[in-house]
C-alpha positions in Angstrom: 0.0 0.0 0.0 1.4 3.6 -1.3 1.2 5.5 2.0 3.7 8.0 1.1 1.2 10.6 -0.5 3.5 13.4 -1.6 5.6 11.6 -3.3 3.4 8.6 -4.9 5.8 6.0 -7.0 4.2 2.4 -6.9 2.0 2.9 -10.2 5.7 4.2 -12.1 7.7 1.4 -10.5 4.9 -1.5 -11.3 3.5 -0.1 -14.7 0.2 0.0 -13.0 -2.7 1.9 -14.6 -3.4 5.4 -13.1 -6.8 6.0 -11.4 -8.5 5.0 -8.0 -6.0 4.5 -4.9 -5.7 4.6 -1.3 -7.4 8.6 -1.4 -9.9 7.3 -3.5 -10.9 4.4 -1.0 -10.4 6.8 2.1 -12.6 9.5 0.4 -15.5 6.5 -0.4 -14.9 7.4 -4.2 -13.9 3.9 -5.0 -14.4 0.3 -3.6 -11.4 -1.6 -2.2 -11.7 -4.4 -4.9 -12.1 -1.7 -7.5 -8.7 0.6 -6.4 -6.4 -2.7 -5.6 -4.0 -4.0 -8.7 -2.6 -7.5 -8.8 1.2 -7.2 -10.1 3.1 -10.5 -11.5 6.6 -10.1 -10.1 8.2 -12.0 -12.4 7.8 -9.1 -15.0 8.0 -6.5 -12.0 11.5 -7.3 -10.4 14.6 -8.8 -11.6 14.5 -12.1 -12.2 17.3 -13.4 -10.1 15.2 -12.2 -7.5 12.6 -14.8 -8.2 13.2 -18.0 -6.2 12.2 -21.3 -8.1 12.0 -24.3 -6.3 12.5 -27.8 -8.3 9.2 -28.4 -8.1 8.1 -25.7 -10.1 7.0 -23.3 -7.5 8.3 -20.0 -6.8 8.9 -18.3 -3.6 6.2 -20.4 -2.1 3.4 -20.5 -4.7 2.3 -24.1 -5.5 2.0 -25.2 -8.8 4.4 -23.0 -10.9 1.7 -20.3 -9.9 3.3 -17.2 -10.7 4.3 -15.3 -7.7 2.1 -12.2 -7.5 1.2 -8.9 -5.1 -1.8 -7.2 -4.6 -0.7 -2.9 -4.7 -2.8 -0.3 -3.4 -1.7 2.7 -5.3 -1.5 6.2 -3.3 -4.8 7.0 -6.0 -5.7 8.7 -9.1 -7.0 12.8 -7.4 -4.8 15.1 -6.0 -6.4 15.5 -2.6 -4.9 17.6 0.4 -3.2 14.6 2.7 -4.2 16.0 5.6 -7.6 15.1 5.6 -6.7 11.7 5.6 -5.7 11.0 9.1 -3.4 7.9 10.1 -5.8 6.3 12.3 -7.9 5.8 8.7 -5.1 4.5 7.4 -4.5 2.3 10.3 -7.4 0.7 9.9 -7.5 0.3 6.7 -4.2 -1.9 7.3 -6.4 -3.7 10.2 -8.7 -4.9 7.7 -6.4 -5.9 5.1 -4.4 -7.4 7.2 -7.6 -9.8 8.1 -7.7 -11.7 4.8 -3.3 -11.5 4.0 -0.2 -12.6 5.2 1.6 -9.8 5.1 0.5 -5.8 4.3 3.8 -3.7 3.4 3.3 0.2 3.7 6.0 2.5 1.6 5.7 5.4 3.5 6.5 8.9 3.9 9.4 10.0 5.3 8.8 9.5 9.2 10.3 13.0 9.9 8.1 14.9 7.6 4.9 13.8 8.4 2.9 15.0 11.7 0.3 13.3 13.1 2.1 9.4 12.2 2.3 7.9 15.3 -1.3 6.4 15.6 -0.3 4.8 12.5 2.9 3.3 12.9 1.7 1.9 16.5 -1.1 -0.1 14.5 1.8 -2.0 12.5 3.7 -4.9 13.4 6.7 -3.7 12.9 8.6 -0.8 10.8 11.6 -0.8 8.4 13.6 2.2 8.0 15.0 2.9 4.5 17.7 4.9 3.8 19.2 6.4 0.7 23.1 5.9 0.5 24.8 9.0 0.3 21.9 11.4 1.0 20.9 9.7 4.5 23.5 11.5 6.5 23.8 9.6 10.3 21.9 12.8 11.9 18.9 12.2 10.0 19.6 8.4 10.9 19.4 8.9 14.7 16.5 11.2 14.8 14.7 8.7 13.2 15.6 5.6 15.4 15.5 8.0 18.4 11.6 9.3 17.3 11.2 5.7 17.2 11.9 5.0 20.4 9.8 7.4 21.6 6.5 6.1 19.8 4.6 3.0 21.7 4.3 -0.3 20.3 6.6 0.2 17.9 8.7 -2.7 16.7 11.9 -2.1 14.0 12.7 -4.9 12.2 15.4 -4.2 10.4 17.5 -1.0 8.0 17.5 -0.9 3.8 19.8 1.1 2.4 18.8 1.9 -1.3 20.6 3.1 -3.5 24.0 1.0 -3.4 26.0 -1.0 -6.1 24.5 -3.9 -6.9 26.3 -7.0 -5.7 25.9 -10.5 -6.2 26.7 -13.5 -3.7 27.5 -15.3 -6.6 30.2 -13.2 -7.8 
């Protein structure tokens, strides 16, 4: 789910068609079913990243089934973010979370945005991502500090984007 409103990437990254999104369902303009968009991963990510098993599976999907993800867009209208407060949001998640394994959020920037902190309490846990060499180490400890500070929260783990591409292979 695209989250991060002011910066909306997912339908770029995934090719995905423009139109209803995560505003759209929070405004009541648009149906879940309607706003969500099922991406094949095989043609979304590279394939060396694709895990197949000798019996035809891949990362866990029976059958040769192709390994797939359901994205919830950030939505098709520009709409003022702020009416849109995290606890919607958070429940939102709540409910998705219901009928799938796992619900993945991409974010805003944790710093930027007020009013977060009902939301990221709601989650399970929270991965920080950093760019390399535009995440300086201040920015890095305000963050995990703010984090600290905010109940229930749970960090599983640091991405940095960004970096050469490596290969244990090589």
């Amino acid at each position: 789910m695209e989250a991060d409103l002011g910066n909306p990437s997912l339908d770029k990254q995934f090719n995905l068609r423009p139109g209803p999104g995560l505003t759209d369902v929070l405004a009541r303009d648009a149906g879940f079913a309607e706003a969500v968009q099922e991406v094949d991963l095989r043609s979304a990510v590279a394939p060396r990243a694709i895990q197949t098993s000798p019996d035809g599976s891949a990362n866990g999907h029976a059958g040769g089934a192709p390994p797939t993800v359901e994205v919830l867009t950030g939505g098709g209208a520009e709409r003022e973010t702020s009416i849109f407060p995290a606890r919607s949001i958070g429940s939102m998640v709540a409910q998705m979370a219901q009928t799938r394994e796992v619900v993945v959020i991409d974010g805003p920037p944790i710093l930027s945005v007020s009013g977060i902190v009902p939301l990221l309490s709601a989650l399970d846990g929270v991965i920080i991502v950093g760019r390399v060499g535009s995440t300086d180490v201040a920015s890095a400890h305000r963050v995990t500090e703010f984090l600290a500070r905010v109940p229930d929260v749970r960090v599983l783990g640091v991405v940095a984007n960004g970096s050469a591409e490596i290969s244990i292979e090589d």
